[in-house]
C-alpha positions in Angstrom: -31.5 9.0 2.2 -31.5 6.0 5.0 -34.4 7.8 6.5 -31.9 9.8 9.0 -32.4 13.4 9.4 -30.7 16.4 7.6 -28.9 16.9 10.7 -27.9 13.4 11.2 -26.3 13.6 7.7 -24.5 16.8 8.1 -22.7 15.3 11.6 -21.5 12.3 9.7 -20.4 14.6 6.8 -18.4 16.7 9.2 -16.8 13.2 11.2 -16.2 12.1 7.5 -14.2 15.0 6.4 -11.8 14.3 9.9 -11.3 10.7 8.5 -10.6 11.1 4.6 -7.9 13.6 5.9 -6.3 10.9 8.6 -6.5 8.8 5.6 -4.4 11.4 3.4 -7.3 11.6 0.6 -8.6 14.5 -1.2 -11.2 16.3 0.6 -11.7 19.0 -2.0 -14.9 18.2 -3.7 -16.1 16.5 -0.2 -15.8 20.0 1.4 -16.8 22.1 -1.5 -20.2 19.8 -1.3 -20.7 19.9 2.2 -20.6 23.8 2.6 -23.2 24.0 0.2 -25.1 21.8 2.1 -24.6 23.7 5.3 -26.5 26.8 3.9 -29.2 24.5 2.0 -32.9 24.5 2.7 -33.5 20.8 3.7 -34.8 19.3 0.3 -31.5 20.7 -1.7 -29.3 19.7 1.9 -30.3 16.0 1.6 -29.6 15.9 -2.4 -26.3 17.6 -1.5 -25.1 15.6 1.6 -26.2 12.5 -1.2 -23.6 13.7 -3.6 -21.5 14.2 -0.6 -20.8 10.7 0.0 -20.6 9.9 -3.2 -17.5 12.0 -4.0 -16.3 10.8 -0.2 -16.6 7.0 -1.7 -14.4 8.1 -4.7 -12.1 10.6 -2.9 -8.1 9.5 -3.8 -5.7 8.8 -1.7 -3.1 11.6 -1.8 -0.1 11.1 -4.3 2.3 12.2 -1.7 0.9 9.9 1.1 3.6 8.3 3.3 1.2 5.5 4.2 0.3 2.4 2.1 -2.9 0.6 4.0 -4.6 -1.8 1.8 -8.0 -3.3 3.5 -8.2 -5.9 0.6 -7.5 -9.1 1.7 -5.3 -10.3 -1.0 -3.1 -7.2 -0.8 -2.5 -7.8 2.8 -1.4 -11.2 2.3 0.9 -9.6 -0.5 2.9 -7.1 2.0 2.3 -9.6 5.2 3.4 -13.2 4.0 3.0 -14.2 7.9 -0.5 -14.3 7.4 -0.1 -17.6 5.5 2.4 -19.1 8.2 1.2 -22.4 10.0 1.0 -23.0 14.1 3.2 -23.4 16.1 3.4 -26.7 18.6 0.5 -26.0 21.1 1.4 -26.3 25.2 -0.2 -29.1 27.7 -4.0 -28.4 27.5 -4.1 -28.1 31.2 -1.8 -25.2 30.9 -2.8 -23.9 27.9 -7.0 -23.8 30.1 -5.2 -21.5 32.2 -3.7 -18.9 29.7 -7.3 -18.7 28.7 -9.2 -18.8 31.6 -7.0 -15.8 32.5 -7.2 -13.6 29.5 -11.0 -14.2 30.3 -10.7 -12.8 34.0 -8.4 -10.1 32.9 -10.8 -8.8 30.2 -13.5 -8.6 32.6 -11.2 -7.3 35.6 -9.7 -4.6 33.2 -13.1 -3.5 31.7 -14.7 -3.3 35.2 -11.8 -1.3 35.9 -12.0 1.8 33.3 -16.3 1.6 32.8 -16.0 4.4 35.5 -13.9 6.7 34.0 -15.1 6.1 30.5 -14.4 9.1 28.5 -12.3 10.8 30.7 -9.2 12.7 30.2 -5.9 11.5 31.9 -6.2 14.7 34.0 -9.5 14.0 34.7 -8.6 10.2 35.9 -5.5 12.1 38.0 -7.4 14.5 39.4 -10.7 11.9 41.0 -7.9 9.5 42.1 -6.3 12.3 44.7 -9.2 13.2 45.8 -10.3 10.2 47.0 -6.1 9.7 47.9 -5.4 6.8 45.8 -3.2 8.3 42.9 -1.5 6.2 41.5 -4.5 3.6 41.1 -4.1 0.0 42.4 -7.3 -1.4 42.7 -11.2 -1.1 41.3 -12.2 2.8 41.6 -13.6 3.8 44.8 -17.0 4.8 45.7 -16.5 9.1 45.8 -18.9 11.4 47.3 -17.4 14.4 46.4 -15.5 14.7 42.7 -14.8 18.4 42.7 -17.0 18.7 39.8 -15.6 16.0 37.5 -18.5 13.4 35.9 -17.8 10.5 37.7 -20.6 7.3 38.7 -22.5 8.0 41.7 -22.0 5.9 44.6 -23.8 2.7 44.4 -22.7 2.0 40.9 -22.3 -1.5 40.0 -18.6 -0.7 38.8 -17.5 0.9 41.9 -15.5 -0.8 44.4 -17.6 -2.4 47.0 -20.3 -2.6 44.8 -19.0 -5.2 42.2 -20.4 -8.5 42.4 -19.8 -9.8 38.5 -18.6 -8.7 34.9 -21.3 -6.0 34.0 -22.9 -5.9 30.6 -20.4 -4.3 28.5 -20.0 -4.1 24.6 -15.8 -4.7 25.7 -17.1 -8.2 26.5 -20.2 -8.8 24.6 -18.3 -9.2 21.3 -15.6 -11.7 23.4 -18.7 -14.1 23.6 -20.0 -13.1 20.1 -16.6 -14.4 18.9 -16.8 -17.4 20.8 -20.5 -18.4 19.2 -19.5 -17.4 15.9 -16.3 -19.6 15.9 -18.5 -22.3 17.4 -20.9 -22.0 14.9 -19.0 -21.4 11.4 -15.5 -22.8 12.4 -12.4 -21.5 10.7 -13.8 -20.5 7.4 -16.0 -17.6 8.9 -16.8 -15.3 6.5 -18.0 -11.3 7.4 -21.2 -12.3 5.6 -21.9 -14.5 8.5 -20.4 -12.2 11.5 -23.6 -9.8 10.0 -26.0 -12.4 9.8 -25.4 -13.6 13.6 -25.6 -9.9 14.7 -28.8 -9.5 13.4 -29.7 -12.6 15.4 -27.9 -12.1 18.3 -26.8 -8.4 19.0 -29.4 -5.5 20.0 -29.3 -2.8 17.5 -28.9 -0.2 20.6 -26.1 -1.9 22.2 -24.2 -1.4 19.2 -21.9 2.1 18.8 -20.5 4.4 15.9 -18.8 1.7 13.3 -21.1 -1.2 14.4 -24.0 1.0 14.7 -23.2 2.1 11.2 -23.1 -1.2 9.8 -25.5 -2.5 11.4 -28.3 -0.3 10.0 -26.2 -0.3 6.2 -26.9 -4.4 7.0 -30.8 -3.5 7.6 -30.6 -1.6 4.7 -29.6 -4.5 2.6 -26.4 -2.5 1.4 -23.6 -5.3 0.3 -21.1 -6.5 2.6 -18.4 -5.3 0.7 -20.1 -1.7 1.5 -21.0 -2.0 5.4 -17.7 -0.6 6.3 -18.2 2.4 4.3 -21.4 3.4 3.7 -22.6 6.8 6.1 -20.0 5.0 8.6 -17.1 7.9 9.4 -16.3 5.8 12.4 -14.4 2.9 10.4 -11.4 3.4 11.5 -12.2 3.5 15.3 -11.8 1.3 18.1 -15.1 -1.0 17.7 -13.1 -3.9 15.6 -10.0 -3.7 18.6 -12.3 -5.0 21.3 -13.6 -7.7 19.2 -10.3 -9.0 19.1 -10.1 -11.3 21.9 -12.0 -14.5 21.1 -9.8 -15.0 17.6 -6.7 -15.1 19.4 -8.3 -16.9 22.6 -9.1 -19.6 20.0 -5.8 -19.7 18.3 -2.7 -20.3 20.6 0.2 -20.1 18.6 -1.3 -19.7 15.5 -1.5 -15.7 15.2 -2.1 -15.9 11.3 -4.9 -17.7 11.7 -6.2 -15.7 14.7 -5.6 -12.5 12.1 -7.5 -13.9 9.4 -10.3 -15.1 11.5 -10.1 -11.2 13.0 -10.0 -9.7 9.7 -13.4 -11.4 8.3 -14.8 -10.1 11.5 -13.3 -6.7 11.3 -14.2 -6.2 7.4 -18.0 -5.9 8.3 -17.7 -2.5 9.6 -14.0 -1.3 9.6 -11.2 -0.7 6.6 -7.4 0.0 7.3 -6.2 0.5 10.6 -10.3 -0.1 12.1 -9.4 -4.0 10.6 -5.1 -3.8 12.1 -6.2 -3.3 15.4 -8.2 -5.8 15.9 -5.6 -8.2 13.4 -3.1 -6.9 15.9 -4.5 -7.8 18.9 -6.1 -11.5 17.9 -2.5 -12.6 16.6 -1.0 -10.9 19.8 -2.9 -12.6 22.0 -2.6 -15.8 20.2 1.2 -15.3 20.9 0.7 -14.5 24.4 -1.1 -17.7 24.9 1.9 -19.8 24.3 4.9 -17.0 25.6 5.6 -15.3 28.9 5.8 -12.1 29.9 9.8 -11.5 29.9 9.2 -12.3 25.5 6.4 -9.2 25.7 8.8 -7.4 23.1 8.9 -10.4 20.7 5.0 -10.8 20.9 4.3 -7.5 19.8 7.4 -8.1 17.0 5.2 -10.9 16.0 1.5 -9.7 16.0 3.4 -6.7 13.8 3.9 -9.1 10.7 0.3 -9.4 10.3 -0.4 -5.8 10.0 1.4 -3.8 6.7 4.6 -2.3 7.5 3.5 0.8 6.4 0.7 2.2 8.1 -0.2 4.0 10.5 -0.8 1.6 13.1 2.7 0.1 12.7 4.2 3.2 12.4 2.6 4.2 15.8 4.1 0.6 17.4 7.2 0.9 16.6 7.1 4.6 18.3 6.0 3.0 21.3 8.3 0.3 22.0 10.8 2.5 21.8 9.9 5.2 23.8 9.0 2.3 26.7 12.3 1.3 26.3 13.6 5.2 26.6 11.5 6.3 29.2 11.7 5.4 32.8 7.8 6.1 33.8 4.8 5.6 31.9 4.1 8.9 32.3 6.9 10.1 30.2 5.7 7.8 27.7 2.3 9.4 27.4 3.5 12.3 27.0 5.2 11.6 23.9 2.0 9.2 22.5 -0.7 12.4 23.6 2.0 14.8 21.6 1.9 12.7 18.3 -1.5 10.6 18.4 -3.6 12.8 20.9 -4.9 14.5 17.0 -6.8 11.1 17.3 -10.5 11.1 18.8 -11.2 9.5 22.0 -12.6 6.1 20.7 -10.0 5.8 17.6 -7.7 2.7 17.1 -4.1 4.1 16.8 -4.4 6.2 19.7 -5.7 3.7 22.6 -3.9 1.2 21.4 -0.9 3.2 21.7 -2.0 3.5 25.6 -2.5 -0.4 25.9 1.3 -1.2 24.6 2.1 1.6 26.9 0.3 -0.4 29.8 1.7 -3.7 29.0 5.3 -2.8 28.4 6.0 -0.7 31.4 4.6 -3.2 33.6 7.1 -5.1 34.7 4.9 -8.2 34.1 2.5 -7.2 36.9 -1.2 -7.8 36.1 -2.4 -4.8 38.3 0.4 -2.3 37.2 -0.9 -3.1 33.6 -4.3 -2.3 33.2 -3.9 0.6 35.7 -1.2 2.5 33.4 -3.7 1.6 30.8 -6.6 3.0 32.4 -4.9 6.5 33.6 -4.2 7.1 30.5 -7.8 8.6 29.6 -9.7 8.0 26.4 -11.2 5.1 25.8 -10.7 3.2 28.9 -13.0 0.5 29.7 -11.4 -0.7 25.7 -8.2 -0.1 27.0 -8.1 -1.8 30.5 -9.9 -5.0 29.4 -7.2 -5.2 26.3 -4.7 -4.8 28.5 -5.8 -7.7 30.7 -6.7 -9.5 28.0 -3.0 -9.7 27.0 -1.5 -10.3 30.7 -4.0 -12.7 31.6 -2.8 -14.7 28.6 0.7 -14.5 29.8 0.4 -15.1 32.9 -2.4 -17.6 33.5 -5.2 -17.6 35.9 -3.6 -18.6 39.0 -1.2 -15.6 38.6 -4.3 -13.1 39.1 -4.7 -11.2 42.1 -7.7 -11.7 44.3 -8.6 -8.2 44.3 -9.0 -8.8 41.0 -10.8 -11.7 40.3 -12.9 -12.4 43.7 -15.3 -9.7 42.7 -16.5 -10.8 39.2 -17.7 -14.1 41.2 -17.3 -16.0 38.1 -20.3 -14.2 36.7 -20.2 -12.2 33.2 -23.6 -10.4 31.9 -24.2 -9.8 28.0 -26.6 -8.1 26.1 -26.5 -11.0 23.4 -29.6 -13.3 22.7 -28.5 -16.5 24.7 -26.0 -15.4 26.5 -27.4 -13.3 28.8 -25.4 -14.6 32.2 -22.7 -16.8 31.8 -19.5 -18.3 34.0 -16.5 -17.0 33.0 -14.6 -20.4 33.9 -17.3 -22.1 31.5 -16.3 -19.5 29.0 -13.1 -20.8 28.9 -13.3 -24.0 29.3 -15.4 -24.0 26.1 -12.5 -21.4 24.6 -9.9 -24.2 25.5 -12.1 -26.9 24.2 -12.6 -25.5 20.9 -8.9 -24.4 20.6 -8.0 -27.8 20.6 -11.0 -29.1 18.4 -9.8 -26.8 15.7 -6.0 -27.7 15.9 -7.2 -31.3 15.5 -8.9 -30.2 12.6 -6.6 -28.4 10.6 -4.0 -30.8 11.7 
């Protein structure tokens, strides 16, 4: 089966059983076939684990489910009429190259910011900031010699304060610039057939990671698009389509329903439900924020919301947060109330970090800095997390709003695994990003 080992097969059973129960579907004949295969000699495993999936593809969702989350495109338009709403007026272009050349800087700035601590817990994070004396965090991580035993990067990494001189090579801003070229390239009537074909062309196999590693190889294997998202991929609801988010909503000021469908044909090759709202979430949020200010930060979100189903998960978990930002006078409170009813999430999922990137943004107080830092000691996911974050701020606050400390590292240099793109200037990012906004508002004019 696909040519991966027995034991390959039996770890994506396992992660597949943890995601049709998040989903509320039966896992009973699932289960049933994956003990049998977890006694099997390896000929009868591999027929087994093949039966396994099947009866995963078919499993039902739950009578008694609370959640409706359709990943059909026509039934989202159904329960989210915004998705066919028209743009709003766009700003002066000389203002509007500044919103974007910001949400540029602050996606590299916030990336650079959590690659150290990838992975690591919030008491993790806590514990390597007061030992080098510099809890709460303010600025890059410092270099630290001794980490009490924590993992941590060793001194002269490139992500390390004092040792940053550009945007590293990160998959958090690869797909930003895959999202540019693609938009470039197809326009507004993308399609997820042609998101695969250009990361066949464009995107190393081995810098891709769970859902886009899955789909990937399902697209080597010439399994249908419709089936990429599904096929021996457990991961599909995980945070891989959220960071590709960016470029959609870079490309769409004021226009979130555009910047959601654009995300959703992009999502759709390798994600289903809340996998495809996060990234629909973020693309119409930063649309918004390209054309709104910090102090409307609660009206934003209320907006990006209408393109995600009212019912799901991901709302559901939205709506908890804005209000416990509102209720809570630290951000530390606040986590403790998103780690007590998402922290059942893994790690890399979508509800739970972007539950930590709202709570980033909204106790900020409109400060660049304070933002991605809340979002970053928060744990999990956090180079995804920081560079979301800043993502969002640098779009609502514009460029020249940026801190040095910030921005005069990345010397206006971004790296990239992807073919053609290997070193690039972040200000001829956006300036590109801005031109192309404006080309396709002409267009659909």
């Amino acid at each position: 089966m696909i040519g991966l080992s027995v034991e390959t097969l039996r770890n994506l059973a396992a992660l597949e059983l943890v995601q049709l129960a998040e989903e509320d579907r039966d896992t009973s004949s699932a289960q049933a076939l994956y003990d049998q295969a977890a006694c099997a000699s390896e000929p009868e495993a591999l027929n087994l684990l093949n039966e396994f999936w099947i009866a995963a593809l078919k499993a039902p969702v739950d009578a008694d489910s609370f959640y409706v989350e359709p990943t059909a495109w026509e039934e989202l338009v159904r329960r989210c009429p915004e998705l066919a709403a028209e743009p709003a007026a766009l700003p002066e272009p000389a203002g509007l190259q500044g919103r974007i050349y910001g949400a540029w800087l602050g996606r590299c700035a916030g990336c650079m910011l959590g690659k150290p601590v990838e992975g690591r817990s919030r008491a993790e994070i806590a514990d390597l900031l007061e030992v080098a004396g510099e809890y709460p965090l303010q600025d890059y991580f410092p270099v630290i010699e001794d980490t009490c035993g924590i993992a941590y990067r060793p001194p002269s990494d490139p992500c390390l304060r004092g040792n940053i001189t550009c945007g590293a090579r990160d998959d958090d801003t690869d797909y930003t610039i895959l999202g540019l070229h693609l938009v470039k390239t197809y326009g507004l009537e993308l399609t997820s057939v042609e998101v695969g074909k250009e990361w066949l062309l464009r995107l190393p196999y081995h810098k891709t990671y769970t859902a886009e590693r899955a789909a990937y190889r399902n697209l080597v294997m010439e399994v249908s698009p419709g089936q990429t998202a599904v096929m021996w991929n457990p991961y599909r609801e995980w945070i891989g389509a959220q960071i590709r988010a960016d470029a959609f909503g870079y490309v769409c000021p004021g226009w979130p329903s555009q910047a959601a469908r654009l995300a959703y044909q992009d999502a759709s090759l390798s994600h289903v439900k809340n996998g495809i709202y996060g990234e629909m979430f973020f693309a119409a949020m930063l649309a918004e924020s390209l054309v709104s200010e910090y102090g409307e930060i609660g009206a934003v979100i209320e907006r990006a919301l209408q393109v995600v189903p009212g019912e799901s998960r991901f709302a559901e978990m939205s709506r908890d947060v804005v209000a416990w930002c509102r209720q809570d006078a630290s951000w530390e409170d606040t986590w403790e109330r998103i780690n007590a009813t998402y922290g059942r999430y893994h790690r890399v999922h979508t509800i739970n970090n972007a539950a930590l990137v709202l709570m980033g943004l909204l106790h900020s107080q409109g400060d660049f800095g304070r933002a991605i830092c809340i979002a970053v000691m928060g744990g999990w996911d956090t180079d995804c997390n920081g560079a979301t974050a800043g993502s969002v701020m640098g779009a609502l606050l514009g460029a020249e709003q940026l801190a040095e400390r910030w921005v005069a590292p990345l010397n206006d240099t971004l790296h990239s695994a992807l073919d053609g793109y290997n070193i690039n200037s972040i200000r001829d990012l956006a300036a590109q990003t801005t031109e192309l906004a404006l080309e396709l508002r002409r267009q659909s004019a």
